[in-house]
C-alpha positions as CSV (number, residue, x, y, z in Angstrom):
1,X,94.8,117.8,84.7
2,X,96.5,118.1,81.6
3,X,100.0,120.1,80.8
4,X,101.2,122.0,77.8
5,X,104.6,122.5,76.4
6,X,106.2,125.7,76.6
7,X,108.2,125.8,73.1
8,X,106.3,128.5,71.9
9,X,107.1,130.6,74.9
10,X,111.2,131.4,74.3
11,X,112.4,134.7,75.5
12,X,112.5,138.0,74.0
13,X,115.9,139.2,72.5
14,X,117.9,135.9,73.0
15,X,121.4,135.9,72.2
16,X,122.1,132.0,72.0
17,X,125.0,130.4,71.1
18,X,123.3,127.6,69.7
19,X,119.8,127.6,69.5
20,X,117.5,125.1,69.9
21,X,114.7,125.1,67.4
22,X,111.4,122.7,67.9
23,X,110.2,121.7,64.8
24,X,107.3,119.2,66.0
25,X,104.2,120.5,67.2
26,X,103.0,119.1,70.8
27,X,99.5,119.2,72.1
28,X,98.6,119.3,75.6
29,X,99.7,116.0,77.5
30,X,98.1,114.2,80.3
31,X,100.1,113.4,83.2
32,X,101.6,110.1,82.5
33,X,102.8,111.5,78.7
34,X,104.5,114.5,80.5
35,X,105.8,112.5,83.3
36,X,107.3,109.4,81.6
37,X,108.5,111.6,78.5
38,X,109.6,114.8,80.7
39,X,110.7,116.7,77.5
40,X,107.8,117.6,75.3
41,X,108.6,116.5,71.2
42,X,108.7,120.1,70.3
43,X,111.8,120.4,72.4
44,X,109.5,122.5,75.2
45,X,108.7,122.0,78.9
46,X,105.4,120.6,80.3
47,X,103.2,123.3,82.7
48,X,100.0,122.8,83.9
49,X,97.7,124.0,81.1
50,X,95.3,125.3,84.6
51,X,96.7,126.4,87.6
52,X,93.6,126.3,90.4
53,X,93.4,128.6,93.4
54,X,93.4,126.9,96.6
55,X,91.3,127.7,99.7
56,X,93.4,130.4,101.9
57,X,92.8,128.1,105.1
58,X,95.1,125.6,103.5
59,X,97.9,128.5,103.7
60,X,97.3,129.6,106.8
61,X,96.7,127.1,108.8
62,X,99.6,126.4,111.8
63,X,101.8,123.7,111.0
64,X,101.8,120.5,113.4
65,X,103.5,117.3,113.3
66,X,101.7,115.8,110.4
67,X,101.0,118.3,108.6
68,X,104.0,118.3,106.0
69,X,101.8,115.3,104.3
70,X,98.3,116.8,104.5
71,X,100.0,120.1,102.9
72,X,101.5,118.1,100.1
73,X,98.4,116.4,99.3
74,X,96.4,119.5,99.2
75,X,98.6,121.1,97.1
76,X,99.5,118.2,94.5
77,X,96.0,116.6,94.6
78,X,94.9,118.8,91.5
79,X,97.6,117.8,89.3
80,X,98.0,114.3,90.0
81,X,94.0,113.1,89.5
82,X,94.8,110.6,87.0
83,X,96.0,108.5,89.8
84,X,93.4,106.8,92.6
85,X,93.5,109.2,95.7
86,X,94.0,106.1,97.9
87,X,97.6,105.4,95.9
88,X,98.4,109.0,95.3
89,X,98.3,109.9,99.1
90,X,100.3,106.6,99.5
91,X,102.7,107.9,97.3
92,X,103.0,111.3,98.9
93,X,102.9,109.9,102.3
94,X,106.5,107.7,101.5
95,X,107.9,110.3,100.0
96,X,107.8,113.1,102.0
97,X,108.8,111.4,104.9
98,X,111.4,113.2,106.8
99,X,110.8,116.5,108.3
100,X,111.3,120.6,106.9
101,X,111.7,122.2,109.8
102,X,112.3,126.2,109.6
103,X,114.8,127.3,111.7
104,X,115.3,131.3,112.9
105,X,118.3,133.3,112.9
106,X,116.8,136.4,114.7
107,X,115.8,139.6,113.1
108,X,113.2,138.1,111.0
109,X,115.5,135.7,109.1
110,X,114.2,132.5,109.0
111,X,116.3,129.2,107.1
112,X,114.0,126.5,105.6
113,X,116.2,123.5,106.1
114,X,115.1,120.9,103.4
115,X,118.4,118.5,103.7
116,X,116.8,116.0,106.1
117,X,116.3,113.6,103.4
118,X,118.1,110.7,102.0
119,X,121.2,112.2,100.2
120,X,120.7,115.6,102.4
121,X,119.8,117.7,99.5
122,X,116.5,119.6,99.1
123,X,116.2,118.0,95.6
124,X,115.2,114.4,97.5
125,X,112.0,116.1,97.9
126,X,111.2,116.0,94.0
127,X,113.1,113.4,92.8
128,X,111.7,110.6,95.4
129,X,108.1,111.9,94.1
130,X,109.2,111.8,90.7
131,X,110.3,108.1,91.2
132,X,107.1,106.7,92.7
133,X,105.3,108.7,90.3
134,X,107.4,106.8,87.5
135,X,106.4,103.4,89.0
136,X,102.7,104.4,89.1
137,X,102.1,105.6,86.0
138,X,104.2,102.5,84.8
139,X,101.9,99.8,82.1
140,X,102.4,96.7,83.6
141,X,104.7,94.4,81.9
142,X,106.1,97.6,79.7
143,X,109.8,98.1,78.7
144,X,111.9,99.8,81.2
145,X,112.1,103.6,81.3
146,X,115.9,105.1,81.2
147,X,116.1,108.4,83.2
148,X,118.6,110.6,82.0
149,X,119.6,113.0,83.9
150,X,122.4,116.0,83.7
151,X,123.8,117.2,86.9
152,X,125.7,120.1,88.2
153,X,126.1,118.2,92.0
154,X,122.8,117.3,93.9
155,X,120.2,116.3,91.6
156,X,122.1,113.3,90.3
157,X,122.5,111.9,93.7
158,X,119.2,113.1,94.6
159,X,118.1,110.9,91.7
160,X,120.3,107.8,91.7
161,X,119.0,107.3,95.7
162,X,115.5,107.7,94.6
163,X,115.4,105.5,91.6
164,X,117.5,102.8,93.1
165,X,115.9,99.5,93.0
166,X,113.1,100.7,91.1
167,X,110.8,98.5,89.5
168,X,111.0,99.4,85.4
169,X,113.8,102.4,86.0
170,X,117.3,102.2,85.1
171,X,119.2,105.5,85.6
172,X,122.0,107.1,83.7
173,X,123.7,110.6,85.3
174,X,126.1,112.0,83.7
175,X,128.1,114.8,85.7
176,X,131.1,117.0,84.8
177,X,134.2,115.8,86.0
178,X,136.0,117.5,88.8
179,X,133.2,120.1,89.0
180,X,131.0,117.7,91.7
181,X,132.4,117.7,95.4
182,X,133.4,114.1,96.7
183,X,130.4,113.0,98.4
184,X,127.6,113.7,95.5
185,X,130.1,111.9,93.5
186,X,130.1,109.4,96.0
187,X,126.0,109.3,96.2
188,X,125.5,109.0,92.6
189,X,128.7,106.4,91.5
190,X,128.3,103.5,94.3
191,X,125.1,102.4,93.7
192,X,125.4,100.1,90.5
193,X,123.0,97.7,89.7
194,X,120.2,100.2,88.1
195,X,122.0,103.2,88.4
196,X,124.7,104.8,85.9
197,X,127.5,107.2,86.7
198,X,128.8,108.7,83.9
199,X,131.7,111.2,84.3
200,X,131.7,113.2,81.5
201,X,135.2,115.3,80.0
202,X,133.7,118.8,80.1
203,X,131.0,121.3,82.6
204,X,127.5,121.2,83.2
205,X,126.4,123.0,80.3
206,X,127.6,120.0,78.2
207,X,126.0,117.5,80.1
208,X,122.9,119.0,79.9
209,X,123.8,119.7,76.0
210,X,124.2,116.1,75.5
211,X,120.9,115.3,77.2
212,X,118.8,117.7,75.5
213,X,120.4,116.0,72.3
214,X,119.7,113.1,73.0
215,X,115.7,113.7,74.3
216,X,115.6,115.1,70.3
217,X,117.0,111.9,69.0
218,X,113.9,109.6,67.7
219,X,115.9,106.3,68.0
220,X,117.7,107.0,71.1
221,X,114.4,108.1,72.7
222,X,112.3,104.9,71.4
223,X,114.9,102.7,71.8
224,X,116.0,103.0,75.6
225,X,112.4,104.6,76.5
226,X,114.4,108.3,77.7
227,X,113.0,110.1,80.6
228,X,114.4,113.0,82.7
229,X,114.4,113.8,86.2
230,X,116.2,117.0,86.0
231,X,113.6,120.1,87.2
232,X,112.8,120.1,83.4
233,X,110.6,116.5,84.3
234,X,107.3,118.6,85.8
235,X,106.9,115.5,87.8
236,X,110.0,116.6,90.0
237,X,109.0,120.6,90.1
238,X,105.1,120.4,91.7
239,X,106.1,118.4,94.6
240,X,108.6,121.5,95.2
241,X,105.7,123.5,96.0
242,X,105.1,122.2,98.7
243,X,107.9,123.2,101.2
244,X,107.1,126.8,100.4
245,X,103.6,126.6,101.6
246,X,104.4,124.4,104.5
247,X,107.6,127.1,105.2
248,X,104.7,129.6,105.4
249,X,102.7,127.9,107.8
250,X,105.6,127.0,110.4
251,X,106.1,131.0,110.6
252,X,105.0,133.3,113.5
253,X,101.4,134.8,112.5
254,X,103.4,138.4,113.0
255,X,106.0,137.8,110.3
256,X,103.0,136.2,107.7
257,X,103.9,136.8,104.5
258,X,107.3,136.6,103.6
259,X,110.0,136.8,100.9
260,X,111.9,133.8,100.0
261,X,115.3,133.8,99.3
262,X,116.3,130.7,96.7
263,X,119.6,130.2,95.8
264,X,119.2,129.5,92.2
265,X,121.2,128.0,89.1
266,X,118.4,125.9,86.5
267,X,115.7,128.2,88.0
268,X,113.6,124.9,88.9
269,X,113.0,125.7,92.7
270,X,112.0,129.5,92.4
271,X,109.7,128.2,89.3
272,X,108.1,125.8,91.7
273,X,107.8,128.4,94.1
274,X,106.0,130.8,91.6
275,X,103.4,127.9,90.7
276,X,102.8,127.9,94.9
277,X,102.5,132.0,94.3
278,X,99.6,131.1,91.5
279,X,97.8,128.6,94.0
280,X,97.1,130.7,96.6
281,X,100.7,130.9,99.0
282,X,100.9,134.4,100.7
283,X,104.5,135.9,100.0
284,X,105.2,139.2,100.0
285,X,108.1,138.4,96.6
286,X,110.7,136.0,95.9
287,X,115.0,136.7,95.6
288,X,116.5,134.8,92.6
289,X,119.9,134.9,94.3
290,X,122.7,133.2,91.9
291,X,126.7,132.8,91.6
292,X,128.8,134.2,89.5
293,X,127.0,132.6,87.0
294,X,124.5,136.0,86.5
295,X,122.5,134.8,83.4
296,X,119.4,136.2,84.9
297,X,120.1,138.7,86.8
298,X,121.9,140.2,84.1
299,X,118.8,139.5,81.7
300,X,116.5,141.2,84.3
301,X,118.9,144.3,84.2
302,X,119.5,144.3,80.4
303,X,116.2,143.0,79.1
304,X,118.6,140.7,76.7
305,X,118.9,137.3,77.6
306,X,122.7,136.0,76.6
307,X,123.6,132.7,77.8
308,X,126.7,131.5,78.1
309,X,129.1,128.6,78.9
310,X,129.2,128.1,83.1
311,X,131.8,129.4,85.5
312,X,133.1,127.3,88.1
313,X,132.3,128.5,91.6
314,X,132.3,127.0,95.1
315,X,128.5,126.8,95.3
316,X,128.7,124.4,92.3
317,X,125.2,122.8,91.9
318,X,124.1,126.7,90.9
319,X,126.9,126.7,88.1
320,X,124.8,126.7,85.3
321,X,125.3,129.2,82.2
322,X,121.7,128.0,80.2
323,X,119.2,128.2,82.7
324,X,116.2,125.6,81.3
325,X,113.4,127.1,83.7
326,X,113.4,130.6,83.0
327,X,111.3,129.6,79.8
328,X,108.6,128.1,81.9
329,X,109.1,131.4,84.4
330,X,108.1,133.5,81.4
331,X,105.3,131.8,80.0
332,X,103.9,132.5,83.7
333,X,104.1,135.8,83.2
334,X,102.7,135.6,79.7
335,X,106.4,136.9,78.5
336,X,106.3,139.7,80.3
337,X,109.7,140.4,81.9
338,X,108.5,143.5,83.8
339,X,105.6,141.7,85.2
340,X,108.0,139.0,86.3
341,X,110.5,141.4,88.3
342,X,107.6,142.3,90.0
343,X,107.3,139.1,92.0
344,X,111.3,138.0,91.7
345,X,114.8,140.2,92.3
346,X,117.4,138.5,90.8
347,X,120.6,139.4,92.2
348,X,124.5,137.7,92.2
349,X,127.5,137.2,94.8
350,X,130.6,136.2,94.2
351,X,132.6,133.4,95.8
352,X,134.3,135.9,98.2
353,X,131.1,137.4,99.4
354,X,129.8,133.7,99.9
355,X,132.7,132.2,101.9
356,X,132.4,135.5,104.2
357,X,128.5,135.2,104.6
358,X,129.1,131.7,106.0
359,X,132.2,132.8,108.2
360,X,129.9,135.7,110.0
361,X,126.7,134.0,109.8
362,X,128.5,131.2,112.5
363,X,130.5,133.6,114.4
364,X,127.3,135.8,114.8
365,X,124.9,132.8,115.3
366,X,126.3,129.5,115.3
367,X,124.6,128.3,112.4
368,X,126.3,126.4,109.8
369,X,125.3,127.5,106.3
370,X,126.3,125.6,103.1
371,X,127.8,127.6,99.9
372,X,124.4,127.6,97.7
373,X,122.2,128.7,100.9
374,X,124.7,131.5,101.8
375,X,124.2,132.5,98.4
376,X,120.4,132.7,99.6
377,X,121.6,134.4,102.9
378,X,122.8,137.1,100.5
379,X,119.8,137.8,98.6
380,X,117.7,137.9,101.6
381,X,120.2,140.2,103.1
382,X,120.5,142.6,100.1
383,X,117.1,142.7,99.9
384,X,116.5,143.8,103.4
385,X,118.1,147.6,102.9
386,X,114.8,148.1,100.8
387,X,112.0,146.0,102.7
388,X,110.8,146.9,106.2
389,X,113.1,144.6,109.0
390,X,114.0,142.1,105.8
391,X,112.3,139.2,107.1
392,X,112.1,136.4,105.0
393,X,112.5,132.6,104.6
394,X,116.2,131.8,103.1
395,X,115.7,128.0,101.4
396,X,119.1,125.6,103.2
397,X,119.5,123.7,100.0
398,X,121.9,121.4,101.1
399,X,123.7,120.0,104.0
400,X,126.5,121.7,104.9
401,X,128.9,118.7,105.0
402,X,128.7,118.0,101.3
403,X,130.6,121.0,101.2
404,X,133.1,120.7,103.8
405,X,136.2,120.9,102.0
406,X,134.6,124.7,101.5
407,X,132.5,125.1,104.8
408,X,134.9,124.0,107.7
409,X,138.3,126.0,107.1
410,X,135.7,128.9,107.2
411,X,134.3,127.7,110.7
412,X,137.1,126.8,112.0
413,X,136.3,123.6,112.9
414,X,135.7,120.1,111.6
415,X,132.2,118.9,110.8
416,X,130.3,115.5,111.8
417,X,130.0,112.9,109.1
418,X,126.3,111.8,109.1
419,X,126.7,108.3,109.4
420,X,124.2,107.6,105.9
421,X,127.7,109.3,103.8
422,X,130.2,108.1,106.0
423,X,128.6,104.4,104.7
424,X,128.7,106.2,101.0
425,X,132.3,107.1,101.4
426,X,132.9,103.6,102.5
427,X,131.9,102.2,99.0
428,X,133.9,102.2,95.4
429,X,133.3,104.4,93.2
430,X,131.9,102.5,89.6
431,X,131.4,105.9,87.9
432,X,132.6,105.4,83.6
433,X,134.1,108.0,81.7
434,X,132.2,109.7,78.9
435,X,133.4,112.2,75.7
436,X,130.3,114.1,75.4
437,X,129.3,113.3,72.1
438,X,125.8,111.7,71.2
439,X,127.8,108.6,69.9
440,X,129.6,107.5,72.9
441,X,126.5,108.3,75.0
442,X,124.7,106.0,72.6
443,X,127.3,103.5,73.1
444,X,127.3,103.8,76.4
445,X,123.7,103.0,76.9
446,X,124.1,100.2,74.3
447,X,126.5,98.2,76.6
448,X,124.9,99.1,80.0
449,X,121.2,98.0,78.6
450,X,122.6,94.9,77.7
């Protein structure tokens, strides 16, 4: 399989505060370049440059116990060929290995829980494929590769648990200050040894300003070997595909197809769900539902794209004002934005309308929903006025207790500490300060690597 860059697939009528403009032609990639380099040279992301389409049976098959892995190898089998299928299912077998259950709420509403995994966050799913990926595609004896990673609240935890202890990885997340809750601040600053917490003076966007810098700095990128694991590394978006289909198979024959509902903030997990759409995965449309942090929506109503610097909301891992995947969505779609809101309704909710979906969603069912998958309750919701019974599949992108400072005066009631983050919280923090400048994240690196 090989994989192309998308740098030549920017948005129509983009109103950029600061543009970013590849000057370095890539060619197509195979799968170790795209996923030990994760940024392509020309500044773009990596797609497949083919997308097969997968026998229907695979779709529709029930699910049983077992068959999260033999799903995920179906699906990822195509793309990962460079690697022996012995070691590849290996791979896939360790990673996915806690469950996805999907959970119903009545009246066709269905809640993929995918925090069952290390750091109770869907993004384990990606990131501990990406690592073991990483260590495969590895040349013996080789330099180290530095992840870099930007993080708005799950993915650098996500990432610090999965690369920890990594043979030829070393890890360096950098998160805004003040703008993470405690406990993914706690997941991603305790671990030491391979694994650096930076706390940078400033929001998301600049985090992931600084890293994008940094990817287009020849020296920096030679000298410490820069990778990413954010949802731009393709290595952590294909093995999101693979909840959606097995989401599909776990539902009732009678309410085969469905929408899915993804709360969304870098656009990574409704891209990875439109690459499932392009393999074969019944769905009757997907719900882009974001924050107050409306980039796309507001692009799918305007037809101009304006990004913008992020708002802080209480469903913080969406609060992202430069979303990287919507380039990758477009190129899908061959740039064709009413093509695009064909398949995906983008749609926004405030923090008031969030914190009320998760007080009425327990009184009126008991369930506990987090801020980001209440922001997916709402899509799914919305969405129903217009769609017969509004059944669909909302994606619970995080456990609810990362987010209890939010979640229990809404419930009333205190929630149980899982006992893998009450041994997190137990543990000092080692996170260092960063300015976000390229210098001091250059001297930061310096002094860690040595």
């Amino acid at each position: 399989m090989r994989f192309i860059s998308t740098a030549t697939a920017s948005p129509p009528d983009v109103d950029r505060p600061s543009a970013d403009s590849p000057s370095v032609d890539t060619p197509d990639s195979d799968l170790a370049h795209a996923v030990l380099t994760g940024l392509a040279t020309d500044g773009g992301l990596y797609l497949p440059a083919t997308l097969p389409r997968l026998a229907p049976e695979i779709f529709d098959r029930p699910a049983t116990d077992g068959s999260l892995v033999e799903t995920a190898c179906c699906l990822l089998d195509p793309f990962l060929t460079a690697i022996p299928a012995p070691t590849r299912h290996s791979l896939i077998a360790d990673a996915f290995d806690f469950p996805i259950p999907l959970v119903s709420l009545g009246n066709g509403t269905h809640v993929l829980e995918l925090f069952h995994g290390p750091t109770l966050a869907f993004k384990d799913v990606g990131a501990r494929m990406l690592a073991r990926l990483m260590a495969a595609l590895l040349e013996p004896e080789s330099d180290p590769v530095t992840v870099l990673v930007a993080t708005s609240g799950d993915t650098g935890s996500a990432v610090a648990q999965a690369f920890a202890g990594v043979d030829g990885t070393r890890v360096a997340v950098l998160f805004p200050r003040g703008r993470v809750s405690p406990l993914q601040e706690k997941q991603m600053a305790t671990l030491g040894g391979n694994v650096l917490a930076l706390e940078v003076d400033g929001n998301f966007d600049d985090c992931q300003r600084l890293v994008k810098q940094a990817f287009r700095n020849v020296e920096l990128t030679e000298r410490f070997r820069l990778t990413s694991a954010n949802s731009i590394n393709i290595g952590r978006l294909l093995p999101q595909m693979v909840y959606y289909a097995h989401a599909h198979r776990q539902l009732p024959f009678d309410q085969r197809p469905a929408t899915f509902a993804v709360p969304s903030g870098n656009f990574g997990n409704l891209t990875a769900g439109l690459l499932a759409a392009r393999l074969g995965l019944p769905t009757t449309g997907f719900i882009a539902a974001t924050n107050a942090n409306d980039v796309v929506p507001s692009y799918f109503s305007s037809g101009t794209l304006t990004t913008r610097p992020s708002l802080p909301t209480m469903s913080n891992a969406m609060d992202v004002g430069d979303p990287s995947n919507l380039v990758r969505m477009l190129k899908l779609f061959d740039q064709d934005l009413d093509t695009l809101k064909q398949q995906v309704t983008a749609v926004a909710f405030d923090d008031d309308a969030t914190a009320d979906a998760i007080r009425t969603v327990y009184e009126q069912t008991g369930y506990v929903l987090d801020p980001h998958t209440a922001v997916g309750y709402l899509g799914l919701r919305q969405a129903g006025l217009q769609q017969a019974g509004g059944r669909g599949v909302v994606l619970a992108t995080a456990h609810p207790i990362k987010f209890r400072e939010q979640v229990e005066p809404l419930i009333g009631h205190t929630l149980p500490v899982p006992e893998r983050l009450a041994r997190c919280l137990e543990r000092p923090s080692r996170s260092q300060p960063l300015v976000p400048t390229l210098k001091d994240l250059r001297t930061a690196l310096s002094d860690w690597s040595h």
